[in-house]
C-alpha positions in Angstrom: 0.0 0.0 0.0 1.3 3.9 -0.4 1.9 5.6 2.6 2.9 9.4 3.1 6.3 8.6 5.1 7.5 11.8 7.2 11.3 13.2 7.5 10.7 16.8 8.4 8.0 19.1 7.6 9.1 19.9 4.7 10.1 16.2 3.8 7.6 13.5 3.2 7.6 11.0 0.6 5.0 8.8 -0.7 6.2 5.7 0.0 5.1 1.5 -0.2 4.6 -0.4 2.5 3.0 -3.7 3.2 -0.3 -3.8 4.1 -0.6 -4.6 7.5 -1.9 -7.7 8.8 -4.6 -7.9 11.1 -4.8 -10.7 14.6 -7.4 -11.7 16.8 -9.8 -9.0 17.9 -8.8 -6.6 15.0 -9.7 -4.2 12.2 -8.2 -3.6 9.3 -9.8 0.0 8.0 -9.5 1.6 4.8 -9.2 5.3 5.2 -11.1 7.4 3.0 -9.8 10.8 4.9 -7.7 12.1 7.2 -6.6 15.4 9.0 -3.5 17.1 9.3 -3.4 18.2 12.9 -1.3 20.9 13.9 0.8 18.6 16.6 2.0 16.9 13.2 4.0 20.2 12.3 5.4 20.1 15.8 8.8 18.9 14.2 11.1 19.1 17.2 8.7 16.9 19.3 9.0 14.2 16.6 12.1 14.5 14.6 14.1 12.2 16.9 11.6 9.3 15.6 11.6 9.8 12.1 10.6 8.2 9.7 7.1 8.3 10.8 3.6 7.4 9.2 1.6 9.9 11.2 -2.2 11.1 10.9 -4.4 10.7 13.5 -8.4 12.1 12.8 -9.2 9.2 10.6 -12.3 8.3 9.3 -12.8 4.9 6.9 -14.6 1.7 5.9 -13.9 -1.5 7.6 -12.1 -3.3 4.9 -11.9 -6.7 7.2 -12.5 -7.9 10.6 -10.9 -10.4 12.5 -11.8 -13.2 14.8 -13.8 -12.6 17.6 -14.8 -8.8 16.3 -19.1 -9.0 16.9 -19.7 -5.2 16.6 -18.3 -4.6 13.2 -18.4 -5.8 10.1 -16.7 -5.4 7.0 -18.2 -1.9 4.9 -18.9 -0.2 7.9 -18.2 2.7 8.1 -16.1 4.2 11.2 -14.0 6.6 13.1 -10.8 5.2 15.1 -9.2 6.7 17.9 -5.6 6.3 17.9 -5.3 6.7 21.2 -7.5 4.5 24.1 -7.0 4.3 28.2 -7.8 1.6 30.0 -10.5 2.5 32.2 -9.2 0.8 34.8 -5.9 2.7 36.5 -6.0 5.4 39.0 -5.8 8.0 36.9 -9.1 6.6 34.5 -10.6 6.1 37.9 -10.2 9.6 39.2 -11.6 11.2 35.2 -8.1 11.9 34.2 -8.4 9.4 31.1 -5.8 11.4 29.2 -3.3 11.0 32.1 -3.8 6.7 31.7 -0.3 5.0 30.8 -2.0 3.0 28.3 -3.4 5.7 26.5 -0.3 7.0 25.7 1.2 3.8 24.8 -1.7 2.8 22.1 -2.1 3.8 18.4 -2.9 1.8 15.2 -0.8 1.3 12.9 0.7 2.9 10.7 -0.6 5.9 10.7 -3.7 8.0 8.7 -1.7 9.2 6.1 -1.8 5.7 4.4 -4.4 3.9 2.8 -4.7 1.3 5.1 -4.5 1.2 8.8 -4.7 -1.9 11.7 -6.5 -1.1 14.7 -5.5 -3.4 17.4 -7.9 -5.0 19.7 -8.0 -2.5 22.6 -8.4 0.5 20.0 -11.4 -1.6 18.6 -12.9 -2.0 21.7 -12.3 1.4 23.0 -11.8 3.2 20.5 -14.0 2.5 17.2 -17.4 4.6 16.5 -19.9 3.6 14.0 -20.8 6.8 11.5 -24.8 7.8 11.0 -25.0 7.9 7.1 -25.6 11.4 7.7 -21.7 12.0 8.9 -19.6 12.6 6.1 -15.9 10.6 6.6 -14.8 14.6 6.0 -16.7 15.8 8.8 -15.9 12.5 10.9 -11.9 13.5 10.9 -13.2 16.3 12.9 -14.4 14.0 15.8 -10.8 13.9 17.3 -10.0 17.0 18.0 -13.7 17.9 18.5 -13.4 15.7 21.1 -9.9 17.8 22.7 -11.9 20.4 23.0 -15.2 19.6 24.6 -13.3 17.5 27.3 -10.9 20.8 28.1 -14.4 23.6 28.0 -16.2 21.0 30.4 -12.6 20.8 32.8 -12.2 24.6 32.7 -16.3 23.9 33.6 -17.3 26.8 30.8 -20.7 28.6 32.1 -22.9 29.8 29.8 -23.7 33.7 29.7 -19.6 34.1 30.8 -17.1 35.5 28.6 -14.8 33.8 26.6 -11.4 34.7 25.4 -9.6 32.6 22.9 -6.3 33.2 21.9 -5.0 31.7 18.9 -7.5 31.4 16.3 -6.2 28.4 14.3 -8.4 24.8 14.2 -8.7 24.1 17.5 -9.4 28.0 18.1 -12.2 28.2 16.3 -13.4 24.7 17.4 -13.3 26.3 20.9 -15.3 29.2 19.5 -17.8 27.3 18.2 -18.3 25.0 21.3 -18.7 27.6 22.9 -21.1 29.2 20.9 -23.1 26.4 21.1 -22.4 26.1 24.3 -24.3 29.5 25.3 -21.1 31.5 26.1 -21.6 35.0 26.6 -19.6 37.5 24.7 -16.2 35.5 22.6 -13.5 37.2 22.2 -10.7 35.9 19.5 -7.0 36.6 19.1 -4.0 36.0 15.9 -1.5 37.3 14.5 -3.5 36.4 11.1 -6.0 38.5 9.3 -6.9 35.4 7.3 -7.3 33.3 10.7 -9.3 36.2 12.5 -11.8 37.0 10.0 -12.2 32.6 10.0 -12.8 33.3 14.2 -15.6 36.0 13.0 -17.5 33.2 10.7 -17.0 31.1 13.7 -19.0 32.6 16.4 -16.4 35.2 17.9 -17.7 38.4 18.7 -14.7 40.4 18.5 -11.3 38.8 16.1 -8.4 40.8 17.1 -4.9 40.9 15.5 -2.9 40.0 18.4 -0.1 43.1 17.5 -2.8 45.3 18.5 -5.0 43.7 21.4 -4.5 44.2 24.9 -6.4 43.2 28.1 -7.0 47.5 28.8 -8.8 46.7 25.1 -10.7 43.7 26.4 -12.0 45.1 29.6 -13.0 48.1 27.3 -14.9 45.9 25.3 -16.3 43.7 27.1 -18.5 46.7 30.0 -15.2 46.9 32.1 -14.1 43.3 33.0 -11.7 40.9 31.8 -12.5 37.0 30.4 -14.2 35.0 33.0 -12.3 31.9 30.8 -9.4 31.8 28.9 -8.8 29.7 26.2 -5.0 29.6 25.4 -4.4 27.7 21.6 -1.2 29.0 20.7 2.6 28.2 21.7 3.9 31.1 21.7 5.3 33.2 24.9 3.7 36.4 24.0 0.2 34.3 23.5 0.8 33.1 27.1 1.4 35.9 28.7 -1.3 37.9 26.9 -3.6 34.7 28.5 -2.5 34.8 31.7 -3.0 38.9 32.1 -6.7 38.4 30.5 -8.1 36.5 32.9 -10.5 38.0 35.8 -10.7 38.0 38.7 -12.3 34.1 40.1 -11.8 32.7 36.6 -10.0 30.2 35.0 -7.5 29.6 32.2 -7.3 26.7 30.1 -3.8 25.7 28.8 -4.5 24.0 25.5 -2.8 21.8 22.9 -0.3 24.8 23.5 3.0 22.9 23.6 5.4 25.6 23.9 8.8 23.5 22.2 11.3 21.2 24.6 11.8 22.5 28.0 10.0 26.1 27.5 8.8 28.1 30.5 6.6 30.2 31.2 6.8 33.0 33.3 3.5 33.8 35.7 2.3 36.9 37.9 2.4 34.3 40.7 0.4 36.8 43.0 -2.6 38.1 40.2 -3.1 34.5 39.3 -2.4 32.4 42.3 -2.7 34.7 45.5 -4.8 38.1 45.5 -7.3 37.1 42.5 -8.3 33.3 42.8 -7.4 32.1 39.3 -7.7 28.7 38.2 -5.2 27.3 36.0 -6.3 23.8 34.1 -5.1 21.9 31.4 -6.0 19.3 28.9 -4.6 16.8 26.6 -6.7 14.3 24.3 -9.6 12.9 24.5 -11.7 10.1 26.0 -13.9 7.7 24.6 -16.7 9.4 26.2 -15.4 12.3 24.5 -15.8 11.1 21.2 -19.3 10.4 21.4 -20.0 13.6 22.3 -18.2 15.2 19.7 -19.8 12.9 16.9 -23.0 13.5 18.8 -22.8 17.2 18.1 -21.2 16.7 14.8 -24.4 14.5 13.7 -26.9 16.9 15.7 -25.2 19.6 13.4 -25.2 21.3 17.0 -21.1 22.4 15.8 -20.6 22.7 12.3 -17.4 21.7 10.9 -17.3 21.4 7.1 -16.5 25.0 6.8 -13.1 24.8 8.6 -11.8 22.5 5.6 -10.1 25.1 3.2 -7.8 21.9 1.5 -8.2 18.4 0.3 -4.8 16.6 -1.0 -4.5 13.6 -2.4 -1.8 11.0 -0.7 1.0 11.6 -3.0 0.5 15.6 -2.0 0.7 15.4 1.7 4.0 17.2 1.6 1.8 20.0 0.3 -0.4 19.7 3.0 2.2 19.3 5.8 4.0 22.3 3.9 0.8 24.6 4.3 -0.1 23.7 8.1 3.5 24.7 8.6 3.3 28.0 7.5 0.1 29.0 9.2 -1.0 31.2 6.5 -4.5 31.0 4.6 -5.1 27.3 5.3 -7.2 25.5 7.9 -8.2 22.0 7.9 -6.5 20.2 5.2 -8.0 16.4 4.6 -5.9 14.0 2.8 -7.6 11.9 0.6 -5.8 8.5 0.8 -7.9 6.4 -1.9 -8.5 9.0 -4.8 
């Protein structure tokens, strides 16, 4: 089979691999689309494993089951999480899913920039969701990080009718605006450093899109009948992104710390007595998403409560993932590219 092999962002190959064989308890999926994510452009955080077959938000047909597999057949059609907990450790026990060992240990293989993937046994118990007709495999990709964000808004415990600051308006940006939204948010408040990203934050639900060069939290509370943002939303990895964050935030509220990995080793510095004395901030953060989590976001998806189709700006076939991996990169006027493994 042809897989998109990656070197460096702006290195991968089409390559051929051997289709992989499926055991006991398994799936083999055909993928009919998959996202790039922007964690796939984080190139220091992978480059020590190269090559990679990478591609995560995966949606496909079942292409064959293996023994012992009751709940699918094959020509279903699915979404796959790559990565499952166990449900059983402390850390599942306590609601910190995304914390379990095993989560971070499980993945199919090789990756969704192929036309074939496995799914191993615990993924396919865990891990595999049926798709409505109505769910296009385009609009499944989005399940994923849908997911992401719905599990960080309910641990940041979002209120409706409370403003919402969101800084960094790329996918998972305006996925948080649109939660959000639907979510019955008050006033939404959107920051980048891109026109092209902040007018997509305006067709997304946010209130006020402002370029990043110019905003300030004097400019919020202005805005916004003298306050600051009950929640901050913090999508970007950038130090001047954090600290414009961390100095939004008012007084009893809370910032989330998003997909916002910041490069090896990076710290951050914080107004220890704002945000942890005097003014009774809550700091969270979240990572992934639980299986729980990806009901809800293909719930949503299916109830057309979020919309998603509109984020896709690209669609590549296999051979011109490079493309796609090249446009993520550069964070210009791109959004969600879907590869297209089979066309």
């Amino acid at each position: 089979m042809r897989v998109a092999m990656y070197y460096a962002n702006d290195d991968v190959r089409l390559e051929e691999m051997v289709n992989p064989v499926i055991g006991e308890g398994e799936l083999l999926v055909r993928v009919e689309a998959s996202g790039i994510c922007g964690s796939d452009v984080m190139e220091w955080y992978r480059i020590h494993r190269v090559p990679l077959v990478l591609g995560h938000e995966i949606a496909g047909t079942v292409a064959c089951v293996g023994k012992g597999v009751a709940r699918f057949k094959a020509g279903d059609r699915v979404a796959v999480a790559h990565h499952v907990p166990c449900l059983k450790c402390r850390y599942c026990m306590d609601g910190h899913e995304t914390a379990c060992e095993t989560l971070r240990k499980t993945n199919f293989d090789p990756g969704g920039f192929s036309e074939y993937v496995r799914v191993p046994k615990i993924n396919v118990e865990k891990g595999v969701f049926a798709l409505p007709d109505k769910v296009s495999f385009e609009d499944a990709t989005f399940i994923e990080p849908l997911a992401c964000v719905l599990r960080g808004q309910r641990l940041a415990k979002i209120k409706k009718g409370k403003t919402v600051l969101v800084v960094g308006s790329g996918i998972s940006g305006l996925l948080h605006i649109k939660a959000a939204r639907a979510e019955g948010a008050g006033r939404i408040f959107a920051t980048d450093i891109s026109d092209f990203r902040l007018e997509c934050a305006r067709r997304s639900g946010a209130d006020h899109a402002i370029n990043a060069a110019e905003y300030s939290p004097a400019m919020l509370s202005q805005l916004n009948g003298g306050y600051l943002a009950d929640f901050v939303i913090i999508c970007a990895s950038a130090a001047e992104a954090f600290e414009q964050g961390i100095r939004s935030v008012e007084r009893g509220g809370t910032i989330l710390i998003f997909s916002a990995a910041a490069g090896k080793d990076a710290l951050i510095p914080v107004p220890t007595n704002d945000i942890f004395w005097r003014n009774e901030v809550t700091v969270t953060s979240s990572y992934a998403g639980s299986p729980q989590d990806h009901l809800n976001a293909l719930d949503k998806i299916c109830l057309e409560k979020i919309r998603v189709c509109d984020m896709i700006t690209h669609r590549f076939k296999l051979d011109e993932t490079g493309l796609g991996f090249k446009l993520v990169a550069e964070a210009k006027e791109s959004m969600k590219i879907i590869i297209q493994p089979q066309r």
